[in-house]
C-alpha positions in Angstrom: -9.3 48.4 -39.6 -11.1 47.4 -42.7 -9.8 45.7 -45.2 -11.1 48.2 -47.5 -8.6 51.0 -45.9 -6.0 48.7 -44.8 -5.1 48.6 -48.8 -5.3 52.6 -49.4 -3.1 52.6 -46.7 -0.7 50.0 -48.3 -1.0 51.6 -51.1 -0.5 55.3 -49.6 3.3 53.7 -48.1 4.2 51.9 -51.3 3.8 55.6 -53.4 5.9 57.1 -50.4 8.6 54.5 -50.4 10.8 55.2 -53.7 10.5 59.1 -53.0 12.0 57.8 -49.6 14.6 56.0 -51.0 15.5 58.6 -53.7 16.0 61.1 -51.7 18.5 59.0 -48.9 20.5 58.5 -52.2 23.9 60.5 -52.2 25.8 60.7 -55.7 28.8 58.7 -56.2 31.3 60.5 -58.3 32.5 56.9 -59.4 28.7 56.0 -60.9 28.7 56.5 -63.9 25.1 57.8 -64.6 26.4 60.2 -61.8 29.2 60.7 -64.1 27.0 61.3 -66.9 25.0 63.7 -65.1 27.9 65.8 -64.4 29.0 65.8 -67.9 25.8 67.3 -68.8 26.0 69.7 -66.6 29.1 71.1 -68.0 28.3 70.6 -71.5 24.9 72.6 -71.3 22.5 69.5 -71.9 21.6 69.4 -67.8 18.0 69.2 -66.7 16.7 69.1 -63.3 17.4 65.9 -62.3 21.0 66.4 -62.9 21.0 69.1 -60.5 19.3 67.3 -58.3 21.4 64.2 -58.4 24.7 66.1 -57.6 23.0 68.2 -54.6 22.9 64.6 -53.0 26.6 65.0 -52.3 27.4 68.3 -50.7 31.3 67.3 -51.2 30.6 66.7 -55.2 28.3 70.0 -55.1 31.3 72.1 -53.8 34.0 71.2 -56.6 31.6 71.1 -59.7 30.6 74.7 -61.3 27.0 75.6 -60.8 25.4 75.7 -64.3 22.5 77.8 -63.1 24.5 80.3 -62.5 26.5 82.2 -65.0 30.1 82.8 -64.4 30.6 86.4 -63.5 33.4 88.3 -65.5 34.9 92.0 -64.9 37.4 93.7 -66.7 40.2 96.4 -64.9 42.5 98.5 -67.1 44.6 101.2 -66.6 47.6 103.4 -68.5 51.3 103.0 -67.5 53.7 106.0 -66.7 57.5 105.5 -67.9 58.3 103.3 -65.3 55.6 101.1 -66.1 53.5 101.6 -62.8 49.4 101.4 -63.1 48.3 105.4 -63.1 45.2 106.6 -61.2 43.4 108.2 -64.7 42.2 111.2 -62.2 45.4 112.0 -61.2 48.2 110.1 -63.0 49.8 109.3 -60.0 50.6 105.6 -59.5 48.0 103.8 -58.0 48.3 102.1 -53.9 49.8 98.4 -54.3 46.9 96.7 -53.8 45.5 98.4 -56.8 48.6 98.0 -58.4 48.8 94.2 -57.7 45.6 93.4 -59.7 47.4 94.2 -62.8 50.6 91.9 -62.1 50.5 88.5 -63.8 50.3 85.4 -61.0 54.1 84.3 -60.6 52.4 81.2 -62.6 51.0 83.0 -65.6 51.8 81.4 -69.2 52.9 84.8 -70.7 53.3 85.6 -74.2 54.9 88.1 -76.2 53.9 89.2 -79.3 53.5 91.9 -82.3 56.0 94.5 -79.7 56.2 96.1 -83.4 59.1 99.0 -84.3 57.2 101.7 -86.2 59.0 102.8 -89.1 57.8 106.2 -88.7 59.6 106.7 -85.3 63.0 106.9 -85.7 64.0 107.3 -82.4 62.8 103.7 -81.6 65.2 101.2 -79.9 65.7 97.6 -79.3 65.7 95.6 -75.8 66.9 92.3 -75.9 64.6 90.4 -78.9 61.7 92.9 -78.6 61.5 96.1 -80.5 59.9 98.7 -78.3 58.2 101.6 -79.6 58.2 105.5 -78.9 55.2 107.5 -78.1 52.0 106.6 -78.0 50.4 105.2 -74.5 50.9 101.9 -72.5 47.8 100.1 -71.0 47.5 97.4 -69.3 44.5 95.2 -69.0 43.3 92.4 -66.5 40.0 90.2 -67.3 38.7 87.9 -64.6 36.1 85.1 -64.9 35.0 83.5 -61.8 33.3 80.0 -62.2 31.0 79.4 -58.6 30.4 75.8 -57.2 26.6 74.4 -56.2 26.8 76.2 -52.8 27.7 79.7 -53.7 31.6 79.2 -53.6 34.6 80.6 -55.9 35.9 77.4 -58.1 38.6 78.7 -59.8 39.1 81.6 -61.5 40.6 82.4 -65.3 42.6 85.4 -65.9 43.5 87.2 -69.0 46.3 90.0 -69.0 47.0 91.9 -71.7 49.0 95.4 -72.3 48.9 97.0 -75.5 50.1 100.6 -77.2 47.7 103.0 -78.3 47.4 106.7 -79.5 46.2 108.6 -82.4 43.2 106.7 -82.7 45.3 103.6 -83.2 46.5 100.6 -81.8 50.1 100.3 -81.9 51.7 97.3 -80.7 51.1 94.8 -78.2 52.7 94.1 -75.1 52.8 90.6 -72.8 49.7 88.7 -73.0 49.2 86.0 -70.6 46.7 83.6 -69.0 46.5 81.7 -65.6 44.0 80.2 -63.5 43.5 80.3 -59.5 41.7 79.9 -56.6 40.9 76.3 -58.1 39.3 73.6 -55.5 40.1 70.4 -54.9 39.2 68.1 -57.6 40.2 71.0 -60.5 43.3 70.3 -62.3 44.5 73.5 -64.7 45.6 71.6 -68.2 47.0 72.8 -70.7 46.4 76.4 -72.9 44.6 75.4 -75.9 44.7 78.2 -77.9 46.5 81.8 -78.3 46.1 84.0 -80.5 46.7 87.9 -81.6 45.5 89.7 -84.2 48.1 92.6 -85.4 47.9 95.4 -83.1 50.0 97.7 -86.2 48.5 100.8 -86.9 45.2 99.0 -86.5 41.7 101.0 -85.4 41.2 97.3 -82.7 42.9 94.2 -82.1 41.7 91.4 -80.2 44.1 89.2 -77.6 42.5 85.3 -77.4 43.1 82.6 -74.8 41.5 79.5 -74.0 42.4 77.0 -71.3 41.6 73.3 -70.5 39.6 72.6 -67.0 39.7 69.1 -65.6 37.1 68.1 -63.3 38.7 64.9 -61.9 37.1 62.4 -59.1 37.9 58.8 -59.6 41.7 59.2 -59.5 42.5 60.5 -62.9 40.1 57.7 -64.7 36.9 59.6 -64.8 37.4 63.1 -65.6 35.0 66.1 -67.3 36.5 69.3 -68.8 35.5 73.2 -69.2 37.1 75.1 -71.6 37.1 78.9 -69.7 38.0 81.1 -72.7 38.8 85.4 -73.2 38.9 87.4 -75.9 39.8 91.1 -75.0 39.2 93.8 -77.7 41.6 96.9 -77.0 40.3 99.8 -79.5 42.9 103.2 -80.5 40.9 105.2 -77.9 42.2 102.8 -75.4 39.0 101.7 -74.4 38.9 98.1 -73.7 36.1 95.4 -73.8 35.8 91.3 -73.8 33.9 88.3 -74.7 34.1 85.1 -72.8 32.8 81.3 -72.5 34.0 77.8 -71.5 
């Protein structure tokens, strides 16, 4: 060979080498530029190579949420009869349990109870232990889910928002529990604490709004290196009974 192409085709093999190398790299979750890169990720300041980094490790992949794909997030509500059973709105009859089960808190659900208000108006109101109930009106319960999805396609946890609330005459009228949870979490996702919870007055009031926000920990060197998401829910329950949300993390 000459010498002339002997060196284009050192040179050829020295351009394919790091490419080579690059891509035989896997991610270490206990690197710290691999730490880095997962930070940005969750923060929102990711670019390509980020992604590509943590693609190396199909083990990291599967526990970290995907940021090119959005969360998803639906919303279920439906009224209560008397005994407090989820109502088919077509029929008023109570719905199947399964149906029924989606708007049951988790057995691990940080509830709240707030603003269960005594309307002056309504003399015929009572009192059940601490909380005032109310007469008339209309009890709904609502249930917002936000599912977070991992680098290959999977659930990674999910947050929940419950919420049940009074409404009629165009008004809201009290709120019921309100509580948060999350589940379905992976390996490597460790539920903190709730960070914030708050309630506007649902009194007489056209809207009120239920908020929640909870602390994510994405954990992989023991508990030493650690990156957080902050899943958060505001519902908006309006006098018609209609129901609506905003979310993040």
């Amino acid at each position: 060979m000459a010498a002339g192409a002997i060196a284009i085709a050192a040179a050829l093999l020295a351009g394919l080498t790091p490419a080579a190398s690059a891509s035989a790299t896997v991610a270490d979750p206990s690197d710290p530029a691999v730490q880095a890169a997962i930070q940005r990720t969750l923060d929102g300041t990711w670019s390509q190579s980020d992604v590509d980094l943590i693609l190396t490790n199909p083990d990291l992949a599967a526990t970290l949420p995907d940021p090119r794909k959005a969360p998803t997030t639906v919303v279920k509500s439906a009224d209560l009869n008397e005994s407090g059973q989820p109502v088919d709105p077509a029929n008023g009859e109570p719905l199947p349990p399964e149906q029924a089960a989606e708007f049951e808190p988790s057995p691990t659900a940080d509830a709240s109870i707030t603003d269960r208000e005594m309307l002056p108006a309504e003399p015929g109101a009572t009192s059940t232990g601490i909380a005032p109930r109310i007469t008339g009106g209309t009890w709904r319960t609502t249930h917002v889910i936000r599912t977070h999805w991992s680098y290959l396609g999977d659930v990674i946890y999910k947050y929940h928002h419950w919420a049940t609330f009074n409404y009629g005459g165009g008004k809201v009228r009290a709120w019921g529990s309100r509580s948060d949870d999350v589940t379905n979490e992976v390996d490597w996702v460790d539920v903190r604490e709730r960070m914030s919870n708050q309630a506007t007055s649902a009194y007489q009031t056209s809207y009120a709004t239920s908020y929640m926000k909870r602390k994510i920990a994405h954990c992989y060197v023991g508990n030493i290196a650690c990156a957080y998401t902050y899943p958060w829910v505001k519902t908006r329950v309006n006098g018609n009974g209609t129901v609506s949300f905003t979310t993040g993390s």
